[in-house]
Every structure is written in structure tokens, then in C-alpha cells.
C-alpha positions in Angstrom: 38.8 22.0 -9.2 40.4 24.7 -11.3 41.5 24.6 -14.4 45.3 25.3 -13.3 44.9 22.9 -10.8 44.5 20.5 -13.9 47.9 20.7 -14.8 49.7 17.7 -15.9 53.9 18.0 -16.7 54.9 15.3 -19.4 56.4 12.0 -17.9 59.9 12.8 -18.1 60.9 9.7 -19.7 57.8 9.7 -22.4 60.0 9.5 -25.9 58.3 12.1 -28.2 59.1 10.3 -31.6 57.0 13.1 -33.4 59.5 15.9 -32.4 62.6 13.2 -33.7 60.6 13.0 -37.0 59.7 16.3 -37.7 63.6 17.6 -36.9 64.8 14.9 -39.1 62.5 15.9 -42.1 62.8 19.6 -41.8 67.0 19.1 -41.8 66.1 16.5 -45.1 64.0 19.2 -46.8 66.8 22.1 -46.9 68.3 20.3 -49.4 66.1 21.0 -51.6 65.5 24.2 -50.5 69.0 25.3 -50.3 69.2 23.8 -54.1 66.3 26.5 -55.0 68.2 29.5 -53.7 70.4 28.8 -56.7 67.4 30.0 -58.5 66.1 32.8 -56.4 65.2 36.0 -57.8 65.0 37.8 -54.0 68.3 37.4 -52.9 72.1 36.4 -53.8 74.0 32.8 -53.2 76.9 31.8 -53.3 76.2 30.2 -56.7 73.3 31.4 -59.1 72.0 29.8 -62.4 72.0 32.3 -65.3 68.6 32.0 -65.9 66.7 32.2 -62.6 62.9 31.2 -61.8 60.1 33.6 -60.4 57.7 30.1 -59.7 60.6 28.6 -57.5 60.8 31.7 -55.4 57.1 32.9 -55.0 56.0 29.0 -53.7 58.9 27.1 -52.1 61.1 29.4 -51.2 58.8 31.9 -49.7 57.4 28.7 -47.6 61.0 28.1 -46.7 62.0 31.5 -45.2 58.8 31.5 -43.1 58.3 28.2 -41.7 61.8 26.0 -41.9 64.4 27.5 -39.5 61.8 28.6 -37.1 60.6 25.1 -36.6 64.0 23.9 -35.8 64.2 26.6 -33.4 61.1 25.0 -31.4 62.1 22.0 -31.6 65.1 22.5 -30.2 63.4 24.1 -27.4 61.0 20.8 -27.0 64.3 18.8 -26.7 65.9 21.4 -24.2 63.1 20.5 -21.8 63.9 16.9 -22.7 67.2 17.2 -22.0 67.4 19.2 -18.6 64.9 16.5 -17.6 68.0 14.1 -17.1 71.2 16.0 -16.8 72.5 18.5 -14.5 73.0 22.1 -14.6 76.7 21.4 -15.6 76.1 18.6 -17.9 74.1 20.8 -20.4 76.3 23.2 -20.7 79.2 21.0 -21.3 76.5 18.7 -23.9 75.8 22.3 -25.8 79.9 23.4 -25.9 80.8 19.6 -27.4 77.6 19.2 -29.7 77.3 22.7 -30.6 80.6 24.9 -30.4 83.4 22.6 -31.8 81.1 21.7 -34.5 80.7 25.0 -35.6 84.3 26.2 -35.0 84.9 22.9 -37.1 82.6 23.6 -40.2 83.6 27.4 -40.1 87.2 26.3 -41.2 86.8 23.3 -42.7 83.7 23.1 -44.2 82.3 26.5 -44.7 85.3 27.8 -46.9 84.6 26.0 -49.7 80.9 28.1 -50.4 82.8 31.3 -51.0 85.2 29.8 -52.7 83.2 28.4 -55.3 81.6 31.9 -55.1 84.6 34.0 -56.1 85.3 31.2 -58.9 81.6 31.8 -60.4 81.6 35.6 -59.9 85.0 36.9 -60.3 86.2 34.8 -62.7 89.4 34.0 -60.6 90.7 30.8 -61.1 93.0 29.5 -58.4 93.2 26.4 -56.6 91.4 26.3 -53.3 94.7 26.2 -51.2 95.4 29.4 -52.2 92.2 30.9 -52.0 91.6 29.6 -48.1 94.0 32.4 -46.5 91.8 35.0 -47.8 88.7 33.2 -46.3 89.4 34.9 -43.2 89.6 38.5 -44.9 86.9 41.1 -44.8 84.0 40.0 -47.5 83.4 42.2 -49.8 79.9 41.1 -50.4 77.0 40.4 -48.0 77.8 37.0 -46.5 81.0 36.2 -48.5 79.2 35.4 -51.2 82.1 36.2 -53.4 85.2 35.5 -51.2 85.9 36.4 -47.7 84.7 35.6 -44.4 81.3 34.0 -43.4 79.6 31.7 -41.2 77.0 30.6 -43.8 74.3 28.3 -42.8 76.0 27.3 -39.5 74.7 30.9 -38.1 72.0 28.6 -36.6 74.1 26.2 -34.9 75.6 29.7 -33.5 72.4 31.1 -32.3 71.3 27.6 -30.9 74.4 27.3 -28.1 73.8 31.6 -27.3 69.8 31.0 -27.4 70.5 27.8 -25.3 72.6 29.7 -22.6 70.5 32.3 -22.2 67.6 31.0 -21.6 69.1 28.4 -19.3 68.5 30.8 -15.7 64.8 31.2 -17.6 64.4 27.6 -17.6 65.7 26.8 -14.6 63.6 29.3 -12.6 60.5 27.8 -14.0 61.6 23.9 -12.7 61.6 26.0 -9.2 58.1 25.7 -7.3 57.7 29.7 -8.0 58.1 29.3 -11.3 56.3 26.2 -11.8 53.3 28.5 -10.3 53.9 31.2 -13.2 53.9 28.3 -15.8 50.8 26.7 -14.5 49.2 30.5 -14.9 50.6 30.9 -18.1 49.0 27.4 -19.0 45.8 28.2 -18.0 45.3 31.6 -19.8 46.5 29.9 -23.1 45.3 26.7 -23.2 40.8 27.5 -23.4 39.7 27.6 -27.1 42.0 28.7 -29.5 44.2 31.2 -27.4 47.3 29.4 -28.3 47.2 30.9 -31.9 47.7 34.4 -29.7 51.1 33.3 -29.0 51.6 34.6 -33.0 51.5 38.3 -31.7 54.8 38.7 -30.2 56.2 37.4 -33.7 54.4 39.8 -35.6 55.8 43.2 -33.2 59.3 41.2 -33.5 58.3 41.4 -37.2 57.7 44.4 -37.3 61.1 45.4 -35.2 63.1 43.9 -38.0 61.5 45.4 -41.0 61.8 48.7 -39.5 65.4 48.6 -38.3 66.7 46.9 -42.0 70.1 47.0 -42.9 70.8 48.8 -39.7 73.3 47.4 -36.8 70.3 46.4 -34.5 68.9 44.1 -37.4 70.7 41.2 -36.0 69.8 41.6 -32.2 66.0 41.8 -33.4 66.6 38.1 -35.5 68.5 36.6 -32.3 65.6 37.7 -30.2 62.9 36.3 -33.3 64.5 32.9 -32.7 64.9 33.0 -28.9 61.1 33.3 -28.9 60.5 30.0 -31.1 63.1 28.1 -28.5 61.1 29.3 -25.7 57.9 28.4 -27.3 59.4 24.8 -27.9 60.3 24.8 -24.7 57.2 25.9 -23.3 54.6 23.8 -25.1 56.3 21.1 -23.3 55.7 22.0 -20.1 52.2 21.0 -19.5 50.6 18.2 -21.7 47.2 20.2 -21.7 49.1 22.2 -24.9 49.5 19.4 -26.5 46.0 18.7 -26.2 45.2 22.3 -26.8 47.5 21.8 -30.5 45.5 18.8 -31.2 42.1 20.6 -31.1 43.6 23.4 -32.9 45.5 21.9 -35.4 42.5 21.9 -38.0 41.7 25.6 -37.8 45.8 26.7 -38.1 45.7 24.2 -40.9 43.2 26.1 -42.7 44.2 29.5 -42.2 47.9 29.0 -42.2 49.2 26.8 -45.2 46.1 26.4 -46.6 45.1 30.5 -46.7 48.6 31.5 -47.5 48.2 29.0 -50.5 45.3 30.7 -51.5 46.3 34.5 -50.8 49.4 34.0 -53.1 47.6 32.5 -55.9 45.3 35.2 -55.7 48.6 38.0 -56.0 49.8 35.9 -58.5 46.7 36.4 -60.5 45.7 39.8 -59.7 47.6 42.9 -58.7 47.0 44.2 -54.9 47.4 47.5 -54.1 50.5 47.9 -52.6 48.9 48.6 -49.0 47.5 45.6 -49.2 50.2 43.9 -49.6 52.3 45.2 -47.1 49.7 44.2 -44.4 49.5 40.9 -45.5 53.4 40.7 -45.9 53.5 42.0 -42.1 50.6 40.6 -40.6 50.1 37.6 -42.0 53.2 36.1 -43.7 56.0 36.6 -41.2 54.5 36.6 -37.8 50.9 34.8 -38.0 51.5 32.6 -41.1 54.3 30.6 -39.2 52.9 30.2 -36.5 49.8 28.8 -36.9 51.5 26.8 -39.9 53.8 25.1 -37.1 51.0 24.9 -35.0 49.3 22.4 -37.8 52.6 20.7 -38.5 53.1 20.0 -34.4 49.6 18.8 -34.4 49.3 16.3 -36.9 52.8 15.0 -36.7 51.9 14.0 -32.7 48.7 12.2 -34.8 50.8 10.3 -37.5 54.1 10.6 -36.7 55.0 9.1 -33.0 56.4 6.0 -33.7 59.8 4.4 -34.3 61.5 3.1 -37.4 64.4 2.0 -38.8 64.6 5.3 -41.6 64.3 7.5 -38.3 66.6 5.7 -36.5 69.3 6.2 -39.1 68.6 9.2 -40.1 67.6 10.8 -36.9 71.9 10.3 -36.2 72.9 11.7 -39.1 70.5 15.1 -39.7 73.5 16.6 -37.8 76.4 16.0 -40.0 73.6 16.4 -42.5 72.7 19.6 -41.6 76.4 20.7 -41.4 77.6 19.3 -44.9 74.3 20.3 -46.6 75.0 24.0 -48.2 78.7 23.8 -48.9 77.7 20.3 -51.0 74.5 22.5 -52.9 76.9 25.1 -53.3 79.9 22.7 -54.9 77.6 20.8 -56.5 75.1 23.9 -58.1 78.5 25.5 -59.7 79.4 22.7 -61.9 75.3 22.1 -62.8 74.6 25.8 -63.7 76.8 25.2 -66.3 74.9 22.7 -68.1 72.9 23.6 -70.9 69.6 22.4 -69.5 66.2 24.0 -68.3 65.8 25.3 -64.6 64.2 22.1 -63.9 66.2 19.8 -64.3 69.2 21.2 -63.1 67.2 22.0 -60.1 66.5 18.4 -59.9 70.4 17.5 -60.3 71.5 19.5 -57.8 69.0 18.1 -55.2 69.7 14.5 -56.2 73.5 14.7 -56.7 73.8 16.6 -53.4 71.4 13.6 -51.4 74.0 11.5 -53.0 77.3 13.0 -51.7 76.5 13.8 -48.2 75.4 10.0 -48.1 78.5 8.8 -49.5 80.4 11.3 -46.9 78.1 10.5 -44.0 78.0 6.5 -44.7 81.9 6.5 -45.7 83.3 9.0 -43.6 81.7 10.5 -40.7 79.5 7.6 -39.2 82.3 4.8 -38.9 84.6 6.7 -37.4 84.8 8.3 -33.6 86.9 10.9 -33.9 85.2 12.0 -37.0 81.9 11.9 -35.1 83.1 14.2 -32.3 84.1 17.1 -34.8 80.4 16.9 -36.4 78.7 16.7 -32.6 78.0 12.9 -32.4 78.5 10.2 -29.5 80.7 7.6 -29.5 79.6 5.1 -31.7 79.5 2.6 -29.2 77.8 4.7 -26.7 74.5 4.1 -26.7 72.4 4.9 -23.7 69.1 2.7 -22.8 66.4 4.1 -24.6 68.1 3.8 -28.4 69.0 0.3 -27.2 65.8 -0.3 -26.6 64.6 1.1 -29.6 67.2 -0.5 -32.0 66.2 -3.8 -30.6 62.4 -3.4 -30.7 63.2 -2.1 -34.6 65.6 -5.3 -35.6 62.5 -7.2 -34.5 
């Protein structure tokens, strides 16, 4: 028998609790993250700290960047798959306008405003109240991404990208559930499945890479980052289609481990210490940390969260429901919450460590208060009906009040 022949597609009704976990923590973590850009020395926010810190940049934020939005990409491919697994052509299309497109046109008034307010207030030294200011949010920015006044999507550019990426690729998808593309998948599966050929899949990142270094701060920039992502949804989608990648992940996971995280831990500790030449560093920079870096770091993370992390639990279960809201509420609170803490007299720190804190601590009282109790509330941040529960999370909330 050969080895396409082998093939085995995921039991459509299998509940992959390690791809629930992982979207859940990823969503928790760019809190912290988000709180760090209020101390990055690369690149402006809405709200910066006086003094700013070159450790917080060169480790987490650098990790960030590379790793974080990209992985939520791929998952959100993995639950595409999922997904068209159980609903019609229609239905998903009509699921990604009411989870995706009215929460975003929802957070781009309502909740979005507030970041470059709170921007114009630290930079220009304008005081008004935020009534007046919110007219002008619809004006032409005058900085890159609003960040003192004026027009922006802000961090809900991925919930953008998502429902485009997700139409898109839908004819892509659909041809492969047909028997002619089920052939090409099987193909594809068999070429990248032996040994460790599914760290290849890093190439295409690193010519899209390349693409969008050499076409900086030029109109075709964005097209090149839209295409970036579509490739981490297709992967997603694609490492679902056959359960020999998962098995293939599994075997690998050791080897990305080592020279993903664990090599990129060691390389910058090395150009912390010593100074590269500068060629060098570029073709680590293009080669390594944008393109094969995150790849075979997400190719560890996919790997041992399937070993440690496919379970249920009550913490998942909660918080699973709310990484949406979550994820929507997260940067405007950082941003709120970072321009009355940068103006503390206190080290980097420990405000660092306020504005994480104090922000976990208002989206819960807005999520818990707010958001989660009430129906219409839920609809404008892309929930169900609170009391529409389909069989599998009744299921699992009974099995987990056991």
C-alpha cells in the first residue's frame, strides 16, 4: 500500500481541546504584550513611558512580533476546517459576517476611538473631553496608525483580515472537500509528511519575507502582509486535513523546539553580547527570525500542546467564551490604562507590571459585568445567545460540573 493510500481525514466530530487552549492563551498573553509596547524602543503606541526599555524589546517583544498573530492566524484556519465540517456553504459565510464584521464595525466606533484619543492627550498636550474629540476620529491621521488623533482600526486589523482571509480561501477549501481535490491534498500529504519535510513549509514565509522587506513603506506593503497571513490560515487549515501531520508534528516537535525558540534564544544572547557584522545580521533577521523562526517555533508549540494540552476544564471553558470580547477590549484598556501609569514616578517595572495587572482587572470587570450577562451585548462582541448552547459544550459543561 502507498503511503498516500495511508491517508486518514480527522473524525469530523473529534473536539481538538489543544487548538481551544492554545487560542485562549495566545489572546491572554497580548496583554502583556500589548502592555510592553508602552516601552518599546522600535516602534510608536498610542501611549509611551518616558523612559523606555531596550531588554523589554530585544526578548518579549521581538518573540511577540514573530510568533503571536501568526499563530492565531493558524488556528483559525484549524477551526475553519472544523467549522465547514458541520455547516453549509451559506451558514459560514453568514457565521463569519455576525462573529466577525459587526464586531469589528462595532469596536471601530465604539471601542477603538478611545486609543487615539488618549494618544492626542499624551502627545499633543490637548485637553478636551472625549465627546469632543470623537468627530475628529474619523479625520485623516496625521501619524502612522492614529497614534495621535485621527482614524484607525488599531488592533482589530486582524479580525479584518480574518473575515477577507476567510472568504477567500473559501472556493480554495471547498475544491479540496471535492474528490479532485481531496486527490491533490492526499499528494500534498504524502510529499510533506516523511522525515522532517514539514519544517519546508517555512520557505514560502521567508520569500513572503523577503516581499515585504523589499517593498517597505510602499503601497504594496499591505497586500504582501494580507498574503503573509493568508498562508498561516491555509496552513491551519491544511495540517488538519490528514491526521498523519499531526503525527508528522509530534515527531518533529523536538527538533523545531531546539532550533526555533531554543536557537533564537541563544542567537540573541549571543548579539546581545557581541557585535555581528551587519551582514550577518541581516541574514539572520531574514532567514531565520521572520520566516523560519516562526515556523518551526509554532511547529513546537502545536506539538506539545496536542501532548499536554487536549483536555477540558473549567478555566478553558470560561475563558475559551470570553478570549473574544477579550481580544476586542484588550489594547484600548492597555492604552487607557498605560496613560494614567506612565505618569507615575516609578521604575519601568513596575509600571509594566501595573498596566498588565490593572488591565487583566478591567476587562474582567467589563467582561463578567457587562458583556457576558447580557444578549444583546454578546451579539455586538461576536457571541451566541447565552442560552444557546449546542451539544458538545453541554456535554462538556456537564462532564466539568462533575
Amino acid at each position: 500500500m502507498t503511503q498516500t493510500d495511508q491517508s486518514q481525514p480527522p473524525s469530523k466530530s473529534a473536539r481538538r481541546f489543544d487548538i481551544d487552549w492554545l487560542r485562549t492563551l495566545v489572546v491572554l498573553l497580548l496583554i502583556p504584550f500589548h502592555a510592553g509596547r508602552v516601552f518599546d524602543t522600535l516602534k510608536a503606541f498610542y501611549v509611551q513611558n518616558d523612559v523606555l526599555s531596550e531588554g523589554m524589546t530585544f526578548w518579549w517583544l521581538f518573540i511577540g512580533h514573530a510568533v503571536g498573530m501568526q499563530l492565531l492566524f493558524l488556528l483559525a484556519g484549524s477551526t475553519t476546517w472544523l467549522a465547514l465540517n458541520f455547516r453549509t456553504t451559506k451558514q459560514y459565510i453568514q457565521e463569519r459576517f455576525l462573529r466577525l464584521m459587526l464586531p469589528f464595525i462595532f469596536g471601530v466606533l465604539v471601542i477603538v476611538p478611545w486609543q487615539p484619543y488618549f494618544g492626542m492627550l499624551r502627545y499633543t498636550g490637548t485637553s478636551s473631553s472625549f465627546i469632543d474629540y470623537y468627530p475628529h476620529f474619523f479625520e485623516i491621521p496625521k501619524a502612522p496608525e492614529g497614534y495621535t488623533g485621527g482614524f484607525t482600526v488599531a488592533h482589530l486589523w486582524f479580525i479584518l483580515f480574518l473575515f477577507l482571509i476567510s472568504l477567500l480561501a473559501l472556493p480554495l477549501f471547498l475544491y479540496f472537500r471535492r474528490e479532485s481535490g481531496g486527490r491533490l491534498v492526499k499528494r500534498l500529504a504524502a510529499f510533506f509528511i516523511p522525515s522532517k519535510r514539514i519544517l519546508l513549509l517555512a520557505i514560502p514565509l521567508i520569500g513572503l519575507d523577503r516581499l515585504i522587506d523589499f517593498y517597505w513603506n510602499s503601497q504594496s506593503l499591505l497586500i504582501f502582509f494580507f498574503i503573509f497571513y493568508f498562508v498561516f490560515f491555509f496552513y491551519g487549515y491544511f495540517l488538519m486535513t490528514d491526521t498523519r501531520f499531526a503525527e508528522s508534528i509530534d515527531r518533529n516537535k523536538k527538533a523545531a523546539l531546539i532550533f526555533g525558540p531554543v536557537l533564537f534564544l541563544v542567537v540573541r544572547g549571543i548579539e546581545a553580547a557581541v557585535a555581528l557584522p551587519t551582514s550577518l545580521e541581516q541574514l539572520i533577521l531574514h532567514l531565520y527570525y521572520r520566516g523560519t523562526f516562526p515556523w518551526l517555533t509554532i511547529v513546537a508549540i502545536l506539538g506539545y500542546a496536542k501532548q499536554f494540552l487536549n483536555f477540558p476544564s473549567k478555566f478553558l471553558l470560561y475563558f475559551g467564551e470570553a478570549s473574544y470580547p477579550i481580544y476586542i477590549l484588550h489594547q484600548t484598556v492597555v492604552v487607557a490604562v498605560g496613560y494614567y501609569v506612565v505618569q507615575w514616578d516609578a521604575d519601568v517595572l513596575s509600571k509594566y507590571i501595573a498596566i498588565t495587572l490593572a488591565t487583566y482587572a478591567v476587562i474582567f470587570i467589563i467582561y463578567e459585568g457587562f458583556i457576558r450577562r447580557y444578549n444583546p451585548i454578546r451579539f455586538l462582541f461576536g457571541m451566541r445567545r447565552r442560552w444557546k448552547l449546542d451539544q458538545s459544550d453541554f456535554t462538556r459543561t456537564l462532564k466539568l460540573e462533575k
